[in-house]
C-alpha positions as CSV (number, residue, x, y, z in Angstrom):
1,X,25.7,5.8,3.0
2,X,26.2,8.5,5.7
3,X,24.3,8.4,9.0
4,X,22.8,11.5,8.1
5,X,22.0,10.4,4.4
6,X,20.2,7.3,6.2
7,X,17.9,9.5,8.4
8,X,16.9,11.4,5.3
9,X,16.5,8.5,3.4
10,X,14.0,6.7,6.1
11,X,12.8,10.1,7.0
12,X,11.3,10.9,3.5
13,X,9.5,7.6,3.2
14,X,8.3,7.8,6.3
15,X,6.8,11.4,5.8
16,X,5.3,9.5,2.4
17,X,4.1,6.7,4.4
18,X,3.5,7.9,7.7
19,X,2.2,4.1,8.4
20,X,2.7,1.3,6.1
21,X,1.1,-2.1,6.6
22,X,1.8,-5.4,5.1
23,X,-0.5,-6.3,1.8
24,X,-1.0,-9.6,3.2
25,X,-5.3,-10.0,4.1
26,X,-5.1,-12.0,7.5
27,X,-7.4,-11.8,10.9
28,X,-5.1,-12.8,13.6
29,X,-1.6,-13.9,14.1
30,X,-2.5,-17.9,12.9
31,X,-3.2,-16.4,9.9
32,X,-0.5,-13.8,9.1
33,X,2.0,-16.5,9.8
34,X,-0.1,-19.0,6.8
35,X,-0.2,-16.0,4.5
36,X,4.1,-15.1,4.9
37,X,4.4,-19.4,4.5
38,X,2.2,-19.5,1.3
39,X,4.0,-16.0,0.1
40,X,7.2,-17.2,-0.5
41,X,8.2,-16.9,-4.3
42,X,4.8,-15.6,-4.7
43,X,3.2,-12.0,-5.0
44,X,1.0,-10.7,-1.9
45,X,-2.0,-10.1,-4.6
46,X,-2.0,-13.8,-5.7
47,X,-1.8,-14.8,-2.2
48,X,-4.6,-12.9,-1.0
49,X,-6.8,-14.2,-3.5
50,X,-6.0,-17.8,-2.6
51,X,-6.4,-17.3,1.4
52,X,-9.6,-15.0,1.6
53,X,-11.6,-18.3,1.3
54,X,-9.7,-20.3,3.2
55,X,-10.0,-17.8,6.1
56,X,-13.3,-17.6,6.1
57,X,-13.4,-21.5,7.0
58,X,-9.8,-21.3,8.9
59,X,-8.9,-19.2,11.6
60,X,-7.2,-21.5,14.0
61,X,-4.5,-24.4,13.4
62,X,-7.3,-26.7,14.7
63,X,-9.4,-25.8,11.9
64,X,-6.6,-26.1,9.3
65,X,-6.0,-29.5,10.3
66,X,-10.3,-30.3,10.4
67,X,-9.6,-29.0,6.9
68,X,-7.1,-31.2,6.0
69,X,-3.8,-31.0,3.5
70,X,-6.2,-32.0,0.3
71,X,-8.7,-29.4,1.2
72,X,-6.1,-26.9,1.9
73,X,-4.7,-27.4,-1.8
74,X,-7.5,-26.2,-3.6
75,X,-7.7,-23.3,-2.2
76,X,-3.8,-22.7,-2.6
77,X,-3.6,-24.2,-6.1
78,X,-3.0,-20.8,-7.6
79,X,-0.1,-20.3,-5.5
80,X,3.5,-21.4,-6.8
81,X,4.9,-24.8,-5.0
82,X,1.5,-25.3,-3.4
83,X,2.0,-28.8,-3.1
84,X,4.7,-28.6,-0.4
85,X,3.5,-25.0,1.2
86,X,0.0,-27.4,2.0
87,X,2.4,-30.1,3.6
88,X,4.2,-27.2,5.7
89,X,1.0,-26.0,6.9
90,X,-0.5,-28.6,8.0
91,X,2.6,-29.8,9.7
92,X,3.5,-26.6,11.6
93,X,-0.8,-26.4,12.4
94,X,-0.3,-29.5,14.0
95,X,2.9,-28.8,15.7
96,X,1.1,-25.5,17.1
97,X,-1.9,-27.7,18.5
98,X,0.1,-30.0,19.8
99,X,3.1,-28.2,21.6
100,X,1.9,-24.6,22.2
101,X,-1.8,-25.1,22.6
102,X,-2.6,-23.7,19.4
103,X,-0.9,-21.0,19.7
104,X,1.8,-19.1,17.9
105,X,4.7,-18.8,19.8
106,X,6.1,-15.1,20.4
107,X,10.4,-16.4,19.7
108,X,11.9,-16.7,16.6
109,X,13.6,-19.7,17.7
110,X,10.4,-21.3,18.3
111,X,8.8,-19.7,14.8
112,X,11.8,-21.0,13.0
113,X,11.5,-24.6,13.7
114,X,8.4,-24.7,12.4
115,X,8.1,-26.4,8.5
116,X,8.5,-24.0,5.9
117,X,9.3,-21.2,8.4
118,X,12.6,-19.1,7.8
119,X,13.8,-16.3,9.4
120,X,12.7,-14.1,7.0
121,X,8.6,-15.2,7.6
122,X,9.5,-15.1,11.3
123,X,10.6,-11.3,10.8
124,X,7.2,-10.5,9.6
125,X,5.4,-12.5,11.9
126,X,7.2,-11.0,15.0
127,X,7.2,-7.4,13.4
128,X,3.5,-6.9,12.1
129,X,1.7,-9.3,14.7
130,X,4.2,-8.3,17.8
131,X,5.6,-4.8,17.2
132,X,8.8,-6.3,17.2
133,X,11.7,-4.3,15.6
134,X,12.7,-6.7,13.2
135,X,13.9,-6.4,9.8
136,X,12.5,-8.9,7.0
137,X,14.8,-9.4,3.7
138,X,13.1,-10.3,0.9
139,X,13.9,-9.5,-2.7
140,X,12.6,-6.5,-3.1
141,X,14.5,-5.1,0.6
142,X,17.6,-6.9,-0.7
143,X,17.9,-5.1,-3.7
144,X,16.7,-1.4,-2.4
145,X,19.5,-2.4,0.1
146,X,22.6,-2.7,-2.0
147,X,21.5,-0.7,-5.3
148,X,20.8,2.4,-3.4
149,X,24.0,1.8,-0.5
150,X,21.5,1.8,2.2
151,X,22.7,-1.9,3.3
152,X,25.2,-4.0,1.1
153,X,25.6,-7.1,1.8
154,X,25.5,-10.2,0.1
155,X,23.4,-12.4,1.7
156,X,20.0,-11.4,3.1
157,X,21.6,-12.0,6.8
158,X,23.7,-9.7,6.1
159,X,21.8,-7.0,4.7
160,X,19.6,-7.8,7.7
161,X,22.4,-7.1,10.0
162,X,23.7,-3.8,8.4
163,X,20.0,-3.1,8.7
164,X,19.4,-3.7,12.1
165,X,22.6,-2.1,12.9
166,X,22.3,1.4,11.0
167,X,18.7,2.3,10.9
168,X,17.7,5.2,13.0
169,X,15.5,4.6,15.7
170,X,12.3,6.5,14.8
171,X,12.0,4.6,11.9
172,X,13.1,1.1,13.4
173,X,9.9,-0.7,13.7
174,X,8.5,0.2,10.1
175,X,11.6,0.1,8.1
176,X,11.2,-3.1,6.1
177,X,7.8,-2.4,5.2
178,X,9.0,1.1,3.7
179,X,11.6,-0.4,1.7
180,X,9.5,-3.3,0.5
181,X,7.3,-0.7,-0.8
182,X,9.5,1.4,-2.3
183,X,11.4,-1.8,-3.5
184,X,8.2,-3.3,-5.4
185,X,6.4,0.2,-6.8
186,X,9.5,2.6,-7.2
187,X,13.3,0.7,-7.1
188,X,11.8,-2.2,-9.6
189,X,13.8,-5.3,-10.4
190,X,14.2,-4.3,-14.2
191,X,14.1,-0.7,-14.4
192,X,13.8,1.5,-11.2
193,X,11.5,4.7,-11.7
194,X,14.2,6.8,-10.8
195,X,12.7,10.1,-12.5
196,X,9.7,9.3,-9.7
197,X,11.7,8.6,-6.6
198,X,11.8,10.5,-3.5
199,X,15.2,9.6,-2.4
200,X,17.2,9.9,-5.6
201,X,19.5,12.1,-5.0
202,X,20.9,10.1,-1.8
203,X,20.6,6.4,-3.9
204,X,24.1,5.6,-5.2
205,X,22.8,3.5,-8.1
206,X,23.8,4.8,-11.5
207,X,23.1,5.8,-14.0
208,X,19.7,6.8,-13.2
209,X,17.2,5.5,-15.4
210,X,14.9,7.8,-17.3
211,X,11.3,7.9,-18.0
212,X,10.2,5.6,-21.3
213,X,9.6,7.5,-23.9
214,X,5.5,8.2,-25.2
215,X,6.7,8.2,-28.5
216,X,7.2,5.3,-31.1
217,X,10.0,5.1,-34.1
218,X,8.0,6.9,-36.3
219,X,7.4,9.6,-34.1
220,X,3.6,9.2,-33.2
221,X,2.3,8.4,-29.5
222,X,1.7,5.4,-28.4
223,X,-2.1,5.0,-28.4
């Protein structure tokens, strides 16, 4: 994609979207970084359902661990691979109690070596808790990246870097969170809404799909 295609593109979601947040619920930092752990392979709306109880009770790694890995999994059991997402959190609770005062460090050297932290969860963290210009790959940025052109790569690194490398600077610190967006309502895994979109006609993805049809075989609508 052209630098000036890019600015457009970024430039029209923006104007959309002046400021998009992430759908995850948390209070604090502590708990944005539970919610990213617990979301991985799992959608933002089943997470939140899972963690508004538990944050009533937890709001610090102290309390998580006064809570206890048992505890913890009944209020995640709704949540894919909750079993080992409990273990993670508990461990990197206790790491931050023990090592950083209870505290979530501000590095992503630091956020990576925690259990069950990637660099993908310490993107967020250091983006939506720090104001960090970072730029967090998930599925749905992964696949807005290289159907549309706007970042092909085939790894999420390297998306990430094509990312980091090309996008405008206006629109640096909320990028990811526009094409997540964009990724889970508009450019859907199965069938993008192309008819709907607001950068269309820059996307290189073809052909463009077209709005299902109200109408069944026999020619009445669908009720």
């Amino acid at each position: 994609m052209k630098k000036a295609d890019i600015f457009e593109f970024y430039r029209r979601l923006a104007e959309a979207n002046p400021s998009p947040e992430t759908e995850l619920e948390s209070g604090d930092i502590y708990q944005l970084l539970v919610a990213v752990v617990l979301s991985a392979q799992a959608t933002d709306a089943g997470v939140n359902k899972a963690t508004r109880a538990l944050f009533e009770r937890v709001r610090d790694p102290k309390a998580m661990l006064d809570l206890g890995e048992d505890e913890l999994k009944r209020h995640i059991k709704t949540i894919g691979l909750f079993n080992t997402k409990a273990r993670n959190v508990i461990a990197l609770s206790r790491i931050l109690v023990e090592k950083y005062d209870g505290e979530v460090p501000a590095d992503r050297d630091a956020l990576e070596s925690l259990p069950g932290v990637g660099r993908k969860t310490a993107n967020v963290v250091l983006n939506v808790a720090l104001g960090q210009e970072t730029f967090a790959v998930d599925t749905h940025v992964f696949r807005v990246g290289n159907r549309t052109g706007l970042a092909r790569g085939k790894t999420p690194l390297a998306v990430e870097t094509i990312l980091e490398r090309q996008t405008p600077a206006p629109f640096r610190l909320h990028a990811h969170h526009w094409l997540i967006l964009h990724g889970r309502y508009t450019c859907k895994a199965r069938l993008p809404e192309c008819w709907r979109c607001i950068v269309v006609d820059l996307c290189a993805f073809r052909p463009k799909s077209s709005p299902p049809s109200n109408k069944t075989s026999g020619g009445e609508a669908h009720a």
